[in-house]
C-alpha atoms as one frame of an Amber mdcrd trajectory, in Angstrom:
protein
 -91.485  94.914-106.332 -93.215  93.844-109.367 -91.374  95.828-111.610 -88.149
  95.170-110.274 -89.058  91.567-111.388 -90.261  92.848-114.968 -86.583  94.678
-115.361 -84.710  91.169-114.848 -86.653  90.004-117.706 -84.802  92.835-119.519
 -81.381  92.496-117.749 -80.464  88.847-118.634 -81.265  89.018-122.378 -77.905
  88.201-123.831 -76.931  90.501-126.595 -73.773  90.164-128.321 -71.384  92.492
-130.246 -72.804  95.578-128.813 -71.515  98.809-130.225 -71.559 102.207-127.835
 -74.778 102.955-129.800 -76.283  99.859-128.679 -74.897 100.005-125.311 -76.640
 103.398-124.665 -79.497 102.389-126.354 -79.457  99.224-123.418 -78.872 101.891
-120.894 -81.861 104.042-121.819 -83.850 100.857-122.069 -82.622  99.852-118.321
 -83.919 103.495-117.096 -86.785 102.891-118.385 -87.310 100.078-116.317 -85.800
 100.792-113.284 -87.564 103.972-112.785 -91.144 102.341-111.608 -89.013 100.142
-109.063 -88.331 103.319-107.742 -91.934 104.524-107.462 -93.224 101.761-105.948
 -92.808  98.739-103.326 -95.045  95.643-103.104 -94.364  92.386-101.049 -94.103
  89.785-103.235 -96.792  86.829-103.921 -95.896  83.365-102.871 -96.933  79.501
-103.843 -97.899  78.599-100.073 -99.851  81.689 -99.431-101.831  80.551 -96.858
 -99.621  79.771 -94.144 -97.931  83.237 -94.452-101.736  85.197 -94.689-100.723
  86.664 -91.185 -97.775  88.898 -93.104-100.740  90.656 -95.117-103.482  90.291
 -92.182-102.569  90.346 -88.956-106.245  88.885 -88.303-104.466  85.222 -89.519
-102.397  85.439 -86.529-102.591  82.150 -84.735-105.699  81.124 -85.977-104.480
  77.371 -86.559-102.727  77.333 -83.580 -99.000  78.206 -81.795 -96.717  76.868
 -84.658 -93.173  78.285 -86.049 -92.993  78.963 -89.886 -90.477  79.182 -92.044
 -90.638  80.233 -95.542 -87.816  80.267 -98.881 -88.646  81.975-101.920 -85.879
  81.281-104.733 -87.400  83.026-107.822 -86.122  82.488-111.465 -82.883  80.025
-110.367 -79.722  81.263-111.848 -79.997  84.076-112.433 -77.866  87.043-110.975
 -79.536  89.323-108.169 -83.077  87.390-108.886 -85.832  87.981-106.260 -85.406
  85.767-102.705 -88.184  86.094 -99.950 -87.629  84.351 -97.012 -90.604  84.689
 -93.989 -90.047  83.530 -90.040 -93.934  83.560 -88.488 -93.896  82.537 -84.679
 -97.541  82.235 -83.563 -98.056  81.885 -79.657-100.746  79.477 -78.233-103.875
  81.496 -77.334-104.529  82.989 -74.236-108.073  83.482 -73.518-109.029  85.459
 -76.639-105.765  87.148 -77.204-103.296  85.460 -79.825 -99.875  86.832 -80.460
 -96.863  86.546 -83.345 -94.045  87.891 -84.248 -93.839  87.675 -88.520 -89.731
  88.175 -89.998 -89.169  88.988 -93.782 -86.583  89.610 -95.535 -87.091  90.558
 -99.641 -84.277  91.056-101.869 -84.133  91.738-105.714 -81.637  93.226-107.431
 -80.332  96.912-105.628 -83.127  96.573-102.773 -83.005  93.767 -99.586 -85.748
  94.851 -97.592 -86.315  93.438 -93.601 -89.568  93.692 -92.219 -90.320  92.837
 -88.388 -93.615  93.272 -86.782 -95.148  92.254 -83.463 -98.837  90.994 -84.652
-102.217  91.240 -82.066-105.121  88.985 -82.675-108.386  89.267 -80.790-110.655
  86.519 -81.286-115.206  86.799 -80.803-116.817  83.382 -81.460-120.148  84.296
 -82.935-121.165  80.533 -82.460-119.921  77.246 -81.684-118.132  77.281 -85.297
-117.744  80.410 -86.163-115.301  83.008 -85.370-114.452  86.406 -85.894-110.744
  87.669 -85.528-109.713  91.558 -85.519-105.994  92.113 -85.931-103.190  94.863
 -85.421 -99.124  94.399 -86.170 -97.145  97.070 -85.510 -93.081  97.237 -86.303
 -91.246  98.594 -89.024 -89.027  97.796 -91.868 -85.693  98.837 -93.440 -85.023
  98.812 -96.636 -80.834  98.911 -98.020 -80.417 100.206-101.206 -77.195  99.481
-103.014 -76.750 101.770-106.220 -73.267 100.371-106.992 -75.098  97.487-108.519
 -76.452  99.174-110.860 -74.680  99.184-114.540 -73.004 101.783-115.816 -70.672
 102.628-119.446 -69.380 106.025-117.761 -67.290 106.784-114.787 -68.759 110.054
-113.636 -71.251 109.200-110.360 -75.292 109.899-111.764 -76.709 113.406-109.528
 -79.843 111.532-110.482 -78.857 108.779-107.819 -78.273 110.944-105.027 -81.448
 111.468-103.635 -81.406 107.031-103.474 -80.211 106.232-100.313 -80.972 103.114
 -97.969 -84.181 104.187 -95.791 -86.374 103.238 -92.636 -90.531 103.299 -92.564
 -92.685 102.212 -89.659 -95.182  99.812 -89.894 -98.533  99.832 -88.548-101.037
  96.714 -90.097-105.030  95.819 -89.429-107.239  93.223 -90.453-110.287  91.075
 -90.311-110.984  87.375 -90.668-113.887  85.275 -90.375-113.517  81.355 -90.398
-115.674  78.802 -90.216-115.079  74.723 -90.667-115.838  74.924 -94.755-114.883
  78.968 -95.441-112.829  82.165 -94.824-112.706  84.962 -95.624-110.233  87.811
 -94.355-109.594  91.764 -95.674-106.349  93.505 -94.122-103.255  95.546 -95.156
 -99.719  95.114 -94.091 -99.354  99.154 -93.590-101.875 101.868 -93.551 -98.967
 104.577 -94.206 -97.837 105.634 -97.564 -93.967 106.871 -97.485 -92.049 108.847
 -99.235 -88.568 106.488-100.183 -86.182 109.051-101.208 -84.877 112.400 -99.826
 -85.516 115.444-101.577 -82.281 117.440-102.731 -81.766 120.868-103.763 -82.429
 119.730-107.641 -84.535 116.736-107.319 -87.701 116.633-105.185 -88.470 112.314
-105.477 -92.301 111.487-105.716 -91.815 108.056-105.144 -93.535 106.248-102.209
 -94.283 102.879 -99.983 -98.186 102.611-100.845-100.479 101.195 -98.980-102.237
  97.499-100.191-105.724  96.014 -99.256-105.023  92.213 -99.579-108.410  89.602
 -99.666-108.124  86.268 -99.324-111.205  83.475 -98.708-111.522  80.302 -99.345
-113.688  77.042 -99.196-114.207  73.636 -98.085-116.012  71.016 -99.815-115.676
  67.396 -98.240-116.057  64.789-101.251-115.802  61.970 -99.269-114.580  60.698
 -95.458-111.193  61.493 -96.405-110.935  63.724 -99.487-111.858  67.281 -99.862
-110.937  70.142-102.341-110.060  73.366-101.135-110.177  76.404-103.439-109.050
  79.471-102.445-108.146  83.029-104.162-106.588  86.208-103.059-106.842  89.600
-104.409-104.179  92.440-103.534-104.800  95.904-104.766-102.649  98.911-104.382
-103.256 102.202-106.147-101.185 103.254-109.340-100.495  99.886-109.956-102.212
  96.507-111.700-104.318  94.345-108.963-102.916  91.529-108.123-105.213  88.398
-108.397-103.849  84.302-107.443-106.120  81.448-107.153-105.334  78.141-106.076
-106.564  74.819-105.761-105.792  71.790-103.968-107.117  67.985-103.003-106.347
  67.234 -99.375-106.173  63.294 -98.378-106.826  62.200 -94.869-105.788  65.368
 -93.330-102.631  63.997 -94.251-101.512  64.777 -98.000-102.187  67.896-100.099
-101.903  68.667-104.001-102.986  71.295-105.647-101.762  73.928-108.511-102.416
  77.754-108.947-102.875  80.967-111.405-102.085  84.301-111.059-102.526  87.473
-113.342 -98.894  87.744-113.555 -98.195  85.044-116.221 -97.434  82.892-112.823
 -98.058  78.937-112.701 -98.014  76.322-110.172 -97.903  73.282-108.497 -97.126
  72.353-105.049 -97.634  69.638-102.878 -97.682  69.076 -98.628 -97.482  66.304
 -95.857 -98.087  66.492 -92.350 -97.625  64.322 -89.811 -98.968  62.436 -86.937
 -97.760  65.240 -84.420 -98.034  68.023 -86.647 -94.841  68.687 -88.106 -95.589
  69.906 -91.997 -93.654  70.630 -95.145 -94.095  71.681 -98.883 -92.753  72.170
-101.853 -93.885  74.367-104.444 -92.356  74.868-108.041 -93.346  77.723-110.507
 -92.843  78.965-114.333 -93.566  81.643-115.965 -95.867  81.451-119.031 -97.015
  83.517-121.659 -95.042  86.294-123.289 -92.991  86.521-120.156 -91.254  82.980
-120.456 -90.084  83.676-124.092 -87.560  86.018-121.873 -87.102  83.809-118.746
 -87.419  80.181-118.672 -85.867  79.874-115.145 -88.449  78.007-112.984 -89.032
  78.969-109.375 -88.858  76.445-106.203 -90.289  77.465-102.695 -90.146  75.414
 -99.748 -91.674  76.181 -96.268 -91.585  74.065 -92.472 -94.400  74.255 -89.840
 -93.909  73.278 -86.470 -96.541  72.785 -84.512 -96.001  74.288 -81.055 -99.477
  72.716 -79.245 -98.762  70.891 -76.073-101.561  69.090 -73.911-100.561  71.750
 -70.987-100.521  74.666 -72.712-104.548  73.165 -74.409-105.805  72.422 -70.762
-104.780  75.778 -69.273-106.151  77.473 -72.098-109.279  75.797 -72.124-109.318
  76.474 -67.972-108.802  80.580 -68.687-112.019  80.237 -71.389-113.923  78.430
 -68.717-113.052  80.953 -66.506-113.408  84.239 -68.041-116.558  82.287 -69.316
C-alpha cells in the first residue's frame, strides 16, 4: 500500500504542454510505479496507533476495556483518489478471561478499496497482581475491489496486461502476544499468517504478485513525572519481506488522565502531532494532523488530518458480574 502512496506523488505533478512523446514517456513512468502496488499489499500506518493495535494484534483486544472505536484516515487532502482508512473496533467487556471484538476496515487508494472484517479472541493469564499476559487469534477475511478503469490511458485498445487484475477475496487468519504492565507493553502479532497470490494466472501471464504476511511490534512506556503528568513513549516496528521495515515512534505528555499531547516520526518522511481529551465517563476523542517532509514534500505538500471516537462501553453491572465469574472460577 506503500507504493500506491509513492505513485500519487508521481500522478499529481502538473506538467503542461505535453507532446505524445512526453505523454508516453508519463505513461512508462506511471508503469513503473504502479507495478510494485501490484506486488504487494500493506495496511497502512496511522497517527493514533494505539487504540487500533488490536487490527495488527489481536492480543490488544479489549485490553482497556469494552469500548467502540472509530477511526478516519484522510491522507494528502485534495487530492484525487488519495489514500482513506477508516477502522470500526467493538471490544466486548471481559468474561472471565476471555475478551472478544469484532475490528472493520476499509482502505482505499487509488484503483484498490479493500474491506477487512475479522472476529478477534483474546485470552488473558495474570502472572501477578499487575501483570498480564494476553494470547490472541482473529479470524475473518477481506475483499479487495479492483477498478482498472481508473487507471490512465492515451490509447483505446483494452491492455492484455490487465486481464489477469481482477477484484479478489483472501481469508484471514491473525495471532499475537501482549504483555502489559502499569508503566510498559510490549506486544508481537501479525494481521495474517497467509501469503496470497492477488491475481489469476492466464494462458500468457502467470502473476507473481502476493498478500504477504507482516510481523508488527509495538511497546511502550510509562514514566510518571509528577501526581498528574507523565510521558509516554512508545514505537512500533512492522516488517514484511521484500519490502522496507516500517518503523513510527511517538511521544506524548498525558495531564491528569485527562489531556494528551504528543508528536511522532516515522521512516517514511511522516510527521506528527496530535492531541486527546477524555472525559469524566470515558468518552474520548483526537485529532491528529500530518505532513510529509523531506524529499517527499517537494512533490506533495497536502497535509493529512485523522480523527478517531472511543466510547467507553463499562457499566457497574457488567464490572460486578465480571468480577463475581473471576471470584468464581477463582
Amino acid at each position: 500500500m506503500e507504493l500506491q502512496r509513492r505513485y500519487l506523488l508521481i500522478k499529481f505533478i502538473k506538467i503542461k504542454n505535453l507532446t505524445l512523446i512526453k505523454k508516453l514517456i508519463k505513461v512508462n513512468i506511471l508503469l513503473i510505479f504502479l507495478s510494485p502496488l501490484f506486488l504487494q499489499s500493506q495496511q497502512s500506518s496511522i497517527i493514533f496507533s494505539k487504540v487500533n493495535f488490536s487490527t495488527y494484534n489481536p492480543a490488544y483486544t479489549g485490553v482497556e476495556g469494552p469500548s467502540l472505536i472509530l477511526n478516519s484516515r484522510l491522507q494528502w487532502i485534495g487530492i484525487d483518489q488519495a489514500p482513506r482508512t477508516n477502522y470500526l473496533l467493538y471490544h466486548l467487556a471481559q468474561r472471565k478471561n476471555v475478551l472478544l471484538g469484532i475490528s472493520a476496515i476499509n482502505d482505499r487508494v487509488f484503483v484498490e478499496n479493500k474491506t477487512y472484517l475479522t472476529l478477534d479472541y483474546n485470552y488473558k493469564l495474570q502472572i501477578d497482581e499487575k501483570k498480564s499476559i494476553f494470547l490472541g487469534i482473529k479470524a475473518g477475511g477481506f475483499y479487495n475491489n479492483i477498478d482498472t478503469n481508473k487507471i490512465p490511458r492515451i490509447f483505446n485498445e483494452a491492455n492484455p496486461l490487465l486481464s489477469a487484475v481482477e477484484s479478489y477475496f483472501n481469508p484471514i487468519i491473525g495471532v499475537g502476544f501482549t504483555m502489559i504492565a502499569p508503566n510498559f507493553f510490549v506486544g508481537l502479532g501479525t494481521p495474517n499468517l497467509f501469503n496470497s497470490k492477488r491475481f489469476k494466472q492466464t494462458g500468457e501471464l502467470e502473476p507473481s504478485a502476493q498478500d504477504l504476511t507482516l510481523f508488527h511490534l509495538t511497546g511502550g512506556l510509562k514514566f510518571t513525572l509528577n501526581s498528574k503528568l507523565s510521558l509516554n513513549p512508545s514505537i512500533i516496528y512492522r516488517s514484511i519481506s521484500d519490502s522496507p521495515n516500517f518503523i513510527s515512534g511517538n511521544i506524548s505528555f498525558l495531564y491528569d488522565e485527562k489531556f494528551s499531547l504528543g508528536t511522532g516520526l516515522s521512516n517514511n518522511d511522516n510527521l506528527s502531532v496530535f492531541f486527546s481529551s477524555i472525559s469524566k465517563n470515558g468518552f474520548q476523542w483526537g485529532y491528529g494532523y500530518e505532513f510529509l517532509n523531506g524529499s517527499a514534500a517537494e512533490s506533495i505538500k497536502s497535509p493529512t488530518h485523522e480523527i478517531f471516537l472511543k466510547i467507553n462501553l463499562d457499566n457497574k453491572e457488567d464490572s460486578d458480574q465480571n468480577e463475581s465469574e473471576i471470584k468464581d472460577e477463582e
